[in-house]
TORKOL-4160 file (C-alpha; in steps of 0.2 Angstrom, whole numbers, padded with zeros to 4 digits, m for minus):
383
<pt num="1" X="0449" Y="0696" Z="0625"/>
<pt num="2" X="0459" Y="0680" Z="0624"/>
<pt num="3" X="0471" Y="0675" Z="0635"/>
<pt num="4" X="0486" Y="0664" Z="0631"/>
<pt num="5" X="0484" Y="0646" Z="0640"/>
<pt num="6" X="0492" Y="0644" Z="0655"/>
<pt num="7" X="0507" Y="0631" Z="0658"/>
<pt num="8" X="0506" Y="0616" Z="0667"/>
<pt num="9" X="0514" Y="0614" Z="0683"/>
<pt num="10" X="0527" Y="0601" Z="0675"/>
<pt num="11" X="0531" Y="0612" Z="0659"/>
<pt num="12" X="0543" Y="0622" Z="0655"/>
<pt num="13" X="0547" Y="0635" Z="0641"/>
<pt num="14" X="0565" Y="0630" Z="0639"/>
<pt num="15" X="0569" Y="0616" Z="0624"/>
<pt num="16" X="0588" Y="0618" Z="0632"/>
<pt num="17" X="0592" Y="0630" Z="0646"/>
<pt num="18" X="0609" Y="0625" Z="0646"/>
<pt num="19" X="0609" Y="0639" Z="0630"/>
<pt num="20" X="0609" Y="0653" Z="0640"/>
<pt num="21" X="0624" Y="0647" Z="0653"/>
<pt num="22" X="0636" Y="0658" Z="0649"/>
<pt num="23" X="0648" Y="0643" Z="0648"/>
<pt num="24" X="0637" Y="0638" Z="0634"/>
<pt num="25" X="0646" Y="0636" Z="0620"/>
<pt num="26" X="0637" Y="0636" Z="0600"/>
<pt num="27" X="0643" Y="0623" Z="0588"/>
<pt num="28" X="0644" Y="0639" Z="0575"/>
<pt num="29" X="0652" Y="0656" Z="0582"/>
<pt num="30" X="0642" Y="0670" Z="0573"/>
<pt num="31" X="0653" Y="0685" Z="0569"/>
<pt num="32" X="0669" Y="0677" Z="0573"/>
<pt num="33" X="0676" Y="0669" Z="0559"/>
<pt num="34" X="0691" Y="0679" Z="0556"/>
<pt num="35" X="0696" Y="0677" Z="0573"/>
<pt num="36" X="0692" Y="0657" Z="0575"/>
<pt num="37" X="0704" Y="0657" Z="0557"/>
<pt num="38" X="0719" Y="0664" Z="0566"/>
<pt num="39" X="0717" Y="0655" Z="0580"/>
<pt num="40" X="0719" Y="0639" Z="0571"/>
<pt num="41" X="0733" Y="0646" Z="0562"/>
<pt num="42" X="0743" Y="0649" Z="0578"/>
<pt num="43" X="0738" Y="0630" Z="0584"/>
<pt num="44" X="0741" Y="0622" Z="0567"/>
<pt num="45" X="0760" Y="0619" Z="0570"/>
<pt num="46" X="0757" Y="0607" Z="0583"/>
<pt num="47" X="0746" Y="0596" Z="0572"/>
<pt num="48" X="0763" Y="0593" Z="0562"/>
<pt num="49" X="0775" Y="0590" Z="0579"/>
<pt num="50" X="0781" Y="0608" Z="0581"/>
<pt num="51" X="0774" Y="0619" Z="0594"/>
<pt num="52" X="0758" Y="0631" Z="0596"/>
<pt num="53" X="0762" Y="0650" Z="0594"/>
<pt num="54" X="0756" Y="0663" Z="0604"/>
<pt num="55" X="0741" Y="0675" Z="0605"/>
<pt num="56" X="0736" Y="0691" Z="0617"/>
<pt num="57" X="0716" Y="0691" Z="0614"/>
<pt num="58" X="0708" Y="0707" Z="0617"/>
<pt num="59" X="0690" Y="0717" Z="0617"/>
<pt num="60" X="0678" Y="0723" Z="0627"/>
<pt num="61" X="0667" Y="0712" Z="0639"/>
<pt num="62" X="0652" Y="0701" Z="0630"/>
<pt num="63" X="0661" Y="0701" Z="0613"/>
<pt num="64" X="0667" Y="0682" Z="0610"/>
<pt num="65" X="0683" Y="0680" Z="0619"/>
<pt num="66" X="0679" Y="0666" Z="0629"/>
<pt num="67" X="0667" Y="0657" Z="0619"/>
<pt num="68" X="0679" Y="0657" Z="0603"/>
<pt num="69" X="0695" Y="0649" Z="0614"/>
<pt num="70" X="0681" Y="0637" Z="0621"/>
<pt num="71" X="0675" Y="0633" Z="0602"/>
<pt num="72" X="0692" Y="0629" Z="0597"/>
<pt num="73" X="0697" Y="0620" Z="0610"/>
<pt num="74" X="0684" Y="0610" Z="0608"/>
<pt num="75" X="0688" Y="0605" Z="0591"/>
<pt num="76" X="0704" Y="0602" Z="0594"/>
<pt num="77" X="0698" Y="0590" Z="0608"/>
<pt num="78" X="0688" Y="0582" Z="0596"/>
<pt num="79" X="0700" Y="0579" Z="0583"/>
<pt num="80" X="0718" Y="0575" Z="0588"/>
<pt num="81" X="0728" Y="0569" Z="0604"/>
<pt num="82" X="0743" Y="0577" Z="0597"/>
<pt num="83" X="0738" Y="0596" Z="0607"/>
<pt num="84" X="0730" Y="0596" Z="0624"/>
<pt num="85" X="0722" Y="0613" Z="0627"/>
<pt num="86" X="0720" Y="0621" Z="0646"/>
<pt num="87" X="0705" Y="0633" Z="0650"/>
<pt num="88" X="0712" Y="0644" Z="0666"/>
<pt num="89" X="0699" Y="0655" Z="0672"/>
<pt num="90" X="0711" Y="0668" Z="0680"/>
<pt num="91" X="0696" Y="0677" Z="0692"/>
<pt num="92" X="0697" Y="0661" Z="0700"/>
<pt num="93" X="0713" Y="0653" Z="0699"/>
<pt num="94" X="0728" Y="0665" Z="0699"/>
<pt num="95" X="0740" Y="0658" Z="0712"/>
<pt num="96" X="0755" Y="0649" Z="0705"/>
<pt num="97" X="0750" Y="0634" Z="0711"/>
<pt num="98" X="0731" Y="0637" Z="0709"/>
<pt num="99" X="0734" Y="0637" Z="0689"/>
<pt num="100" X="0749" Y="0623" Z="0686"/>
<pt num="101" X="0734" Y="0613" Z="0697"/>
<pt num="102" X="0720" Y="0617" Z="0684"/>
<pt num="103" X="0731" Y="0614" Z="0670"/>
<pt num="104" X="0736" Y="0596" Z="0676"/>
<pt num="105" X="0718" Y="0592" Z="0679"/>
<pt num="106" X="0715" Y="0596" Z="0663"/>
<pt num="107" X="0730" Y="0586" Z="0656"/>
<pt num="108" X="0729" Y="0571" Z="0663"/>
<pt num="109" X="0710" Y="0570" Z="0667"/>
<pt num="110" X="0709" Y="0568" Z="0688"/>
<pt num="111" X="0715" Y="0581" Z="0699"/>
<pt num="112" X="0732" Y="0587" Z="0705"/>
<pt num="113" X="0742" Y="0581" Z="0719"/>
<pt num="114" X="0734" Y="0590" Z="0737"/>
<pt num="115" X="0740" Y="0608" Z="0740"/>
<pt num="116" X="0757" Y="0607" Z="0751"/>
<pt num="117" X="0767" Y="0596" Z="0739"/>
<pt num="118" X="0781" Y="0607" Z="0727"/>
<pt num="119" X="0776" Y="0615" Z="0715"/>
<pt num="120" X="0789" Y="0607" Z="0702"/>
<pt num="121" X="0780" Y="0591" Z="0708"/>
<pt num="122" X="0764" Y="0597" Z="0698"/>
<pt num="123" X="0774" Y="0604" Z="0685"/>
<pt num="124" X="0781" Y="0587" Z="0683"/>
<pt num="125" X="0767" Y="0579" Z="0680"/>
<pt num="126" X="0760" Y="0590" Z="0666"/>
<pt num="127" X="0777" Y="0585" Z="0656"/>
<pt num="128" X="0775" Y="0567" Z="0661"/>
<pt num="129" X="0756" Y="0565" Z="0653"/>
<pt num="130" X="0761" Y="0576" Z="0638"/>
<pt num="131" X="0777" Y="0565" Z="0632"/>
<pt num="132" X="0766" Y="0551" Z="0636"/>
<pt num="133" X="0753" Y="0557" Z="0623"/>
<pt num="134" X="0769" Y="0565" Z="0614"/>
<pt num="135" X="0755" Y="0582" Z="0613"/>
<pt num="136" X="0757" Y="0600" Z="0614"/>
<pt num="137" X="0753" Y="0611" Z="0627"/>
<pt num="138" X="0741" Y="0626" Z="0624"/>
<pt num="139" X="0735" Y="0636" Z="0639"/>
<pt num="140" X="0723" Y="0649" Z="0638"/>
<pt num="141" X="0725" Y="0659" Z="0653"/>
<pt num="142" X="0708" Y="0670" Z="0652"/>
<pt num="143" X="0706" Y="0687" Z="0662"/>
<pt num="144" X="0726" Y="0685" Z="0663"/>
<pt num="145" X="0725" Y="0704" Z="0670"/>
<pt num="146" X="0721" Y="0696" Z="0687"/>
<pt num="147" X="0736" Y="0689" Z="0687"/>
<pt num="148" X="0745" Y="0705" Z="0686"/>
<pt num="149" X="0734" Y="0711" Z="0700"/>
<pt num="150" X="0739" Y="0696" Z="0710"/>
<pt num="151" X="0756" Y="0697" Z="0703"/>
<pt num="152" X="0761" Y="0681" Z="0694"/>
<pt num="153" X="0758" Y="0686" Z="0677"/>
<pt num="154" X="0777" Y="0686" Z="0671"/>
<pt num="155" X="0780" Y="0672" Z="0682"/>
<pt num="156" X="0769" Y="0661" Z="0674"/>
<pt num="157" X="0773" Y="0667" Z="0657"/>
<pt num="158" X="0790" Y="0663" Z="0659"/>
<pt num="159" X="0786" Y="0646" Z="0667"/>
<pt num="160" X="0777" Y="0639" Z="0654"/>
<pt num="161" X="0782" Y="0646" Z="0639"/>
<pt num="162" X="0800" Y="0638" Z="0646"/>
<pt num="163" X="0795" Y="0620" Z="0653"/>
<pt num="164" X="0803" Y="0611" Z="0638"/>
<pt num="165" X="0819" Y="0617" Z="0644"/>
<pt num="166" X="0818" Y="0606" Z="0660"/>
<pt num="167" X="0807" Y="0594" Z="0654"/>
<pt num="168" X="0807" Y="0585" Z="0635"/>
<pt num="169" X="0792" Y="0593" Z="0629"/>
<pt num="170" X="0788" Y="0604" Z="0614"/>
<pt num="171" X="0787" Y="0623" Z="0618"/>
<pt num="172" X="0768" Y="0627" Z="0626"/>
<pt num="173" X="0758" Y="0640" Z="0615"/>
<pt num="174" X="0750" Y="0652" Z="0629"/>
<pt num="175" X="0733" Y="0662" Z="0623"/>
<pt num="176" X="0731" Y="0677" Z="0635"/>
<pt num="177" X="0713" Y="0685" Z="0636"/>
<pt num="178" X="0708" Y="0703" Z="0643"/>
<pt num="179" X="0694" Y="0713" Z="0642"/>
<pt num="180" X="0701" Y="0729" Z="0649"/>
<pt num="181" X="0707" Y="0737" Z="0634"/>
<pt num="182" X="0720" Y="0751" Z="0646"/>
<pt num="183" X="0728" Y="0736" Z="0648"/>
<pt num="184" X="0742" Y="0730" Z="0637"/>
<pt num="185" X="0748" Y="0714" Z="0641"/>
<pt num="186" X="0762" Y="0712" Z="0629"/>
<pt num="187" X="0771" Y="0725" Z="0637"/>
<pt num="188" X="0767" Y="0720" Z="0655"/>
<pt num="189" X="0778" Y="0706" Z="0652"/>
<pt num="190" X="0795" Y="0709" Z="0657"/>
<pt num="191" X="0811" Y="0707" Z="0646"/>
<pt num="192" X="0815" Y="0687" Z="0650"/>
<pt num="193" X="0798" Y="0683" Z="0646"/>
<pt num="194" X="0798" Y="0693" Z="0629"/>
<pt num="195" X="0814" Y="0683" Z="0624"/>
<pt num="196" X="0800" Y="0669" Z="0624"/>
<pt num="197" X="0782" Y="0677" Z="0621"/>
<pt num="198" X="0778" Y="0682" Z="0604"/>
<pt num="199" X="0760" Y="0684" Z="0603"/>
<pt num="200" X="0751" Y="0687" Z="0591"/>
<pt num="201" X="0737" Y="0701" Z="0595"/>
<pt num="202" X="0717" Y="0696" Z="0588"/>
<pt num="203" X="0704" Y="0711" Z="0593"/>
<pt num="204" X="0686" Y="0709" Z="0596"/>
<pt num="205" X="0675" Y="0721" Z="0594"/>
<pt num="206" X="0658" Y="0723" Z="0599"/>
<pt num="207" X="0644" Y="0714" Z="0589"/>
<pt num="208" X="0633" Y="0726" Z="0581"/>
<pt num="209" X="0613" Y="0725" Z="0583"/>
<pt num="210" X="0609" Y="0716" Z="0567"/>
<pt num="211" X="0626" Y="0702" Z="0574"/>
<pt num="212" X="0618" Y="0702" Z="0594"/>
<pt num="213" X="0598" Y="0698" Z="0584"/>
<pt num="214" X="0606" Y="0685" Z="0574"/>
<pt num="215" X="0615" Y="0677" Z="0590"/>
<pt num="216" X="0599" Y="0678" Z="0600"/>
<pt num="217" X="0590" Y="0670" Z="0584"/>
<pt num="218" X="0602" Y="0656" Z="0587"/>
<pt num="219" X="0599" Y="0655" Z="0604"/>
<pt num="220" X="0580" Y="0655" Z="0605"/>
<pt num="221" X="0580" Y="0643" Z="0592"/>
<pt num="222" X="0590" Y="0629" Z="0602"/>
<pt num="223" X="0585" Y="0634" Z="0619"/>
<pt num="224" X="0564" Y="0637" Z="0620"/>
<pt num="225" X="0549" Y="0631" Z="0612"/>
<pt num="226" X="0542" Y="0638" Z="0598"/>
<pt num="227" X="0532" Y="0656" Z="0599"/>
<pt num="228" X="0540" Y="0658" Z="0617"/>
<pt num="229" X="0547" Y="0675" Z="0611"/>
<pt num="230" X="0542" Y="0685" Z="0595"/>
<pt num="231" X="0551" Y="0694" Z="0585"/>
<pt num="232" X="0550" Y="0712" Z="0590"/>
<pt num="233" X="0554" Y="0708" Z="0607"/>
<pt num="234" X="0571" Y="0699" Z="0602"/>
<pt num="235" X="0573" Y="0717" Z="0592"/>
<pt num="236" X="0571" Y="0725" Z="0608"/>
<pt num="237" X="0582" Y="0714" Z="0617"/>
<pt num="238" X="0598" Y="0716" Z="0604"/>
<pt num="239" X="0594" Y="0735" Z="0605"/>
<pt num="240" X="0598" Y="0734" Z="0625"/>
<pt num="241" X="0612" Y="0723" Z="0621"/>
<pt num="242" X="0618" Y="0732" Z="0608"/>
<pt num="243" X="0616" Y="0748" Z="0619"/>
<pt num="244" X="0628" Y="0739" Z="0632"/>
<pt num="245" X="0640" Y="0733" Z="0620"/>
<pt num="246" X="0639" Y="0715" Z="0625"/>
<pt num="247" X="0629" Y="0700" Z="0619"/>
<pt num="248" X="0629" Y="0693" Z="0634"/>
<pt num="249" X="0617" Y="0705" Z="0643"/>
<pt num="250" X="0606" Y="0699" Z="0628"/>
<pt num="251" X="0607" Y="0681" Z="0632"/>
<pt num="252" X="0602" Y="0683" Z="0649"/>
<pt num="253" X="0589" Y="0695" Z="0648"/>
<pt num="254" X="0579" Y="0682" Z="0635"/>
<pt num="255" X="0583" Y="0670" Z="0650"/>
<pt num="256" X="0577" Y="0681" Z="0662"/>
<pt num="257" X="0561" Y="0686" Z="0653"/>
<pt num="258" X="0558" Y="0669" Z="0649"/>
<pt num="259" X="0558" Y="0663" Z="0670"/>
<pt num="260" X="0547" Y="0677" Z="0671"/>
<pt num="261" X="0534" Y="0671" Z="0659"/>
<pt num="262" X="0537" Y="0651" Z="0667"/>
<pt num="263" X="0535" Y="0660" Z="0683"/>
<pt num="264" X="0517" Y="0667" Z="0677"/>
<pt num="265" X="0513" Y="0652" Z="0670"/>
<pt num="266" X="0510" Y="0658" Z="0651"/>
<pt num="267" X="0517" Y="0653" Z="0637"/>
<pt num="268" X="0523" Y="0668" Z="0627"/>
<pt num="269" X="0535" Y="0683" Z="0633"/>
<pt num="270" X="0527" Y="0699" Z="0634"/>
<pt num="271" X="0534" Y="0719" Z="0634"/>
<pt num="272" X="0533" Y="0716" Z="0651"/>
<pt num="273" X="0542" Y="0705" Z="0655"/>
<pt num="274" X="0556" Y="0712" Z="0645"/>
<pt num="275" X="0555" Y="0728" Z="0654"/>
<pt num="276" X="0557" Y="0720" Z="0671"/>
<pt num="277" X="0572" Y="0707" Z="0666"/>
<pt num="278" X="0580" Y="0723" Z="0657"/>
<pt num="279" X="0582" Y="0731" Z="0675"/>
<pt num="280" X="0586" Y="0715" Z="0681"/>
<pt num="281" X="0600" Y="0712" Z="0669"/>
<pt num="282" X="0609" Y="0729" Z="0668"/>
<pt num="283" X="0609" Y="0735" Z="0685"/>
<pt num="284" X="0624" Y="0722" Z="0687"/>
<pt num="285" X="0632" Y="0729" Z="0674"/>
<pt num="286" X="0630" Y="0747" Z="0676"/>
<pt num="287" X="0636" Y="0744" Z="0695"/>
<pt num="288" X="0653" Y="0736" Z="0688"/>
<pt num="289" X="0655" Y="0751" Z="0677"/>
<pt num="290" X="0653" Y="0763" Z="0690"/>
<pt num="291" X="0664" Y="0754" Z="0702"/>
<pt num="292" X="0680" Y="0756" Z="0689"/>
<pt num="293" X="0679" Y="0773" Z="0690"/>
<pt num="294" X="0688" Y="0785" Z="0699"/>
<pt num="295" X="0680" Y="0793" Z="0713"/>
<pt num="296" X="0680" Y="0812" Z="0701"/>
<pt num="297" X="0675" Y="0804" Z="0689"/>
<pt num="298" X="0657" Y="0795" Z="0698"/>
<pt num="299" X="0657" Y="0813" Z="0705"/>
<pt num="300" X="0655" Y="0820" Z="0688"/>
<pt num="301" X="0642" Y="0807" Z="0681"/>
<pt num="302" X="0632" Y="0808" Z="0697"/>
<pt num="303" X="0630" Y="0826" Z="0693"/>
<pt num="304" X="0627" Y="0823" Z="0674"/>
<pt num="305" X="0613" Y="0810" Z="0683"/>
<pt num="306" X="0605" Y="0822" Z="0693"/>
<pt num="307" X="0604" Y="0835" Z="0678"/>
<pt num="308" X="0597" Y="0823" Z="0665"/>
<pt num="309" X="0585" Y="0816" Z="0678"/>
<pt num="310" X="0578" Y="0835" Z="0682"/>
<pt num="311" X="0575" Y="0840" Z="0663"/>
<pt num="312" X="0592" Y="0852" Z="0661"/>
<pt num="313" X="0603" Y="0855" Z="0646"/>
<pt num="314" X="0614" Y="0842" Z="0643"/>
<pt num="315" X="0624" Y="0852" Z="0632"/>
<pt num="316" X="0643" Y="0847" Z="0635"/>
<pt num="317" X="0647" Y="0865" Z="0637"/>
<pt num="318" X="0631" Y="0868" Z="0647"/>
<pt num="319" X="0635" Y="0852" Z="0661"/>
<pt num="320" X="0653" Y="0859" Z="0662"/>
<pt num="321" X="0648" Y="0877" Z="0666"/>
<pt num="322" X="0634" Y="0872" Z="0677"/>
<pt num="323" X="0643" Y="0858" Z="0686"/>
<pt num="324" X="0656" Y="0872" Z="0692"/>
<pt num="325" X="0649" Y="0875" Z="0707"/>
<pt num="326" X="0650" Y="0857" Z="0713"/>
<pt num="327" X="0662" Y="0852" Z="0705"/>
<pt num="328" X="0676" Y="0865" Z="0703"/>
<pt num="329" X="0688" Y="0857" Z="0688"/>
<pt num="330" X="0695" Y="0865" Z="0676"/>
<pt num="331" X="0689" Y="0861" Z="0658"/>
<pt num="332" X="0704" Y="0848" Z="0650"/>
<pt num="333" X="0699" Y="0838" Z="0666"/>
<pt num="334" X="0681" Y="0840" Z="0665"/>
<pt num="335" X="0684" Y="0832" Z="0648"/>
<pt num="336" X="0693" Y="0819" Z="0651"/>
<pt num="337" X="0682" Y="0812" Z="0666"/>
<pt num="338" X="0669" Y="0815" Z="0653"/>
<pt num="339" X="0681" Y="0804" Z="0638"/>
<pt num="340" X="0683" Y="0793" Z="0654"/>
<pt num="341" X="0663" Y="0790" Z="0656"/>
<pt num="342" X="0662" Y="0785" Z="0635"/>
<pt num="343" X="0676" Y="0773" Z="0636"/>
<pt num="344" X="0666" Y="0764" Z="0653"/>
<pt num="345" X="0650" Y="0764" Z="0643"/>
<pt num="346" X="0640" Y="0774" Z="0654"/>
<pt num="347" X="0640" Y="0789" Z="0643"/>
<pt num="348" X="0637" Y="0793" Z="0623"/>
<pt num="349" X="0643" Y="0810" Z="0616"/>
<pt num="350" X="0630" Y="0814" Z="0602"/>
<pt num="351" X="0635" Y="0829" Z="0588"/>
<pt num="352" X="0622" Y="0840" Z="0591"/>
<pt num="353" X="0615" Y="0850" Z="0576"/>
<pt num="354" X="0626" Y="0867" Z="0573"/>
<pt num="355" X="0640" Y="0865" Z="0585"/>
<pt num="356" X="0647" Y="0856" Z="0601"/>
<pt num="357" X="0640" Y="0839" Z="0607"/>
<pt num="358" X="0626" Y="0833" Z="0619"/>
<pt num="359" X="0629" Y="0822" Z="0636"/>
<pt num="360" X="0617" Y="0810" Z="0634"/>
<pt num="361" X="0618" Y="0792" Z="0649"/>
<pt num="362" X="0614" Y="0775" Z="0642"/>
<pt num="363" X="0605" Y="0771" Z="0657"/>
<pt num="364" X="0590" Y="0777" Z="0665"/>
<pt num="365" X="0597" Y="0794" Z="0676"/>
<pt num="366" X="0590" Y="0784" Z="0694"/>
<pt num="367" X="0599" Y="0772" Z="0688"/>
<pt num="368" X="0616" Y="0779" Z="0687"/>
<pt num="369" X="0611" Y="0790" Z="0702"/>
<pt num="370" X="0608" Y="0774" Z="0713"/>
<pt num="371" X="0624" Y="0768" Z="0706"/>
<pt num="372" X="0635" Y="0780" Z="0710"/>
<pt num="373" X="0627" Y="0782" Z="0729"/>
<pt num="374" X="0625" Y="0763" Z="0734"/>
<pt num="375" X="0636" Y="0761" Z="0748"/>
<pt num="376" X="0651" Y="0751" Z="0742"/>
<pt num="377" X="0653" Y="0767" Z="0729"/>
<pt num="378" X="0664" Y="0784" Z="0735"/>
<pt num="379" X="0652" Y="0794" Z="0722"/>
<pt num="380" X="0640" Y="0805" Z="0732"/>
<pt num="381" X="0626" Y="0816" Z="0725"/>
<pt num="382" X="0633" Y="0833" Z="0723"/>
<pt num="383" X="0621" Y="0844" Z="0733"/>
């Protein structure tokens, strides 16, 4: 039996780690071009002096969002002075002032004015940097449902979708990301910012298997050595990805399984090592599911966890009737904790042959067990 020669201590496996950041952003966007196409579109007027038009970008987590905004506001950095694009990360920065301060880094290239002076003062300063570049503003205001949540969304809106009525500047273009698709931000604005925000909405869906292998393909071939990863293991991986609906579980898990292999000291990724970054990779994501359920509905897929996990018929009609005697709903809301379980991810209903349709988890049932009892959750094994 041969053994794969082990690394040096001053080697590595990665060409370019910087590939698998998640702020990592490709020179080609695989799978996106309809979507990079009407973004330019809504930019293109302020290549000719007019203004940017507006956008609502939305789709599950891991399909694109991000990346695609970053991309093209990339190229526009590249090519023209005449539009000066803002990236606001809203997780971070959803204060009035924390977001007019990102934006007039980003304008003028050094950092706002310390936290205390007015607001109007930052504000001023944007306008000031874009007549002297005589630019348009384009703001992308990414995960913009936090700012509904810390309520400065229409505030904001309004704001800068209206500074060239105070200020002699063409009217900003405002881009506004979500991933939580129960969530529609066009009608969360309120009628004065209506009168001013016309976006136009661009869906993302999730990639496919074949579209996460070919983005992996991509990515291994920039960021690690030749032979590091085979084949069938990058199929495995776009399978898991695919499974969670976002590409970028499949990036990090190559990463992952690629540290665990520099960590060994060999030179190729084995099943093994998939299989430990897999848990390693989805756990996360399975416990942010689980947290944005309502505490019925954990209920209900901790029960349908213990079931699956001890061999029973997962039957939809079968869990409902069995589930009764811990869980005593009435079937039209038994169903739509169940719809409610699809739409999070955590849960697939399969036809099943004949009649009716089978519960069947896309994680491993400890899994979604631990999930829904870790001590931050409200969901609590049944018996």
């Amino acid at each position: 039996m041969t053994h794969s020669p082990l690394l040096r201590s001053d080697q590595t496996l990665f060409r370019d780690p910087d590939v698998f950041e998640l702020t990592f952003v490709p020179e080609h966007l695989h799978h996106r071009d309809a979507q990079v196409r009407e973004l330019a579109f809504l930019i293109s007027p302020a290549l000719r002096g007019g203004s940017a038009l507006s956008a609502i970008l939305r789709g599950p987590p891991g399909t694109g969002k991000t990346t695609t905004v970053r991309r093209i506001f990339h190229e526009v950095t590249e090519e023209t002075r005449r539009i000066v694009p803002a990236y606001v990360n809203c997780r971070h920065d959803h204060t009035l002032l924390a977001v007019y301060r990102s934006i007039f880094k980003q304008v003028s290239g050094y950092p706002a004015p310390l936290a205390g002076r007015y607001l109007d003062d930052v504000k001023e300063g944007i306008a000031a940097r874009l007549q002297d570049r005589n630019a348009a503003l384009v703001v992308c205001l990414d995960d913009a449902d936090e700012l509904i949540v810390a309520g400065t969304y229409n505030t904001l809106l309004y704001q800068i979708l209206r500074l060239y009525e105070k200020w002699d500047v063409r009217k900003a273009g405002v881009f506004a990301v979500t991933s939580n698709l129960g969530l529609n931000l066009g009608a969360e604005a309120d009628p004065s910012v209506r009168s001013v925000f016309h976006p136009t909405e661009i869906t993302f869906l999730p990639y496919t298997r074949t579209e996460i292998r070919e983005i992996l393909t991509d990515r291994a071939r920039q960021g690690l050595y030749p032979r590091v990863i085979s084949k069938p293991l990058l199929d495995r991986i776009a399978t898991v990805a695919a499974g969670e609906q976002d590409v970028r579980v499949g990036i990090d898990l190559v990463r992952q399984a690629v540290l665990l292999a520099e960590k060994d000291g060999r030179r190729r990724v084995t099943h093994a090592d998939v299989t430990a970054a897999a848990r390693a990779v989805t756990a996360p994501g399975l416990l942010n599911r689980a947290a944005r359920l309502s505490a019925d509905e954990r209920a209900l897929l901790s029960w349908i966890a213990e079931r699956s996990r001890d061999g029973g018929d997962m039957a939809s009609g079968a869990v409902f009737e069995a589930a009764q005697e811990y869980l005593p709903v009435g079937k039209t809301t038994y169903h739509e904790h169940l719809n409610a379980l699809t739409r999070a991810g955590i849960v697939d209903l399969v036809p099943r042959a004949g009649r009716g349709r089978e519960v069947r988890l896309r994680y491993d049932a400890g899994d979604v067990a631990a999930a829904c009892s870790s001590p931050d959750r409200t969901c609590k094994n049944p018996d």
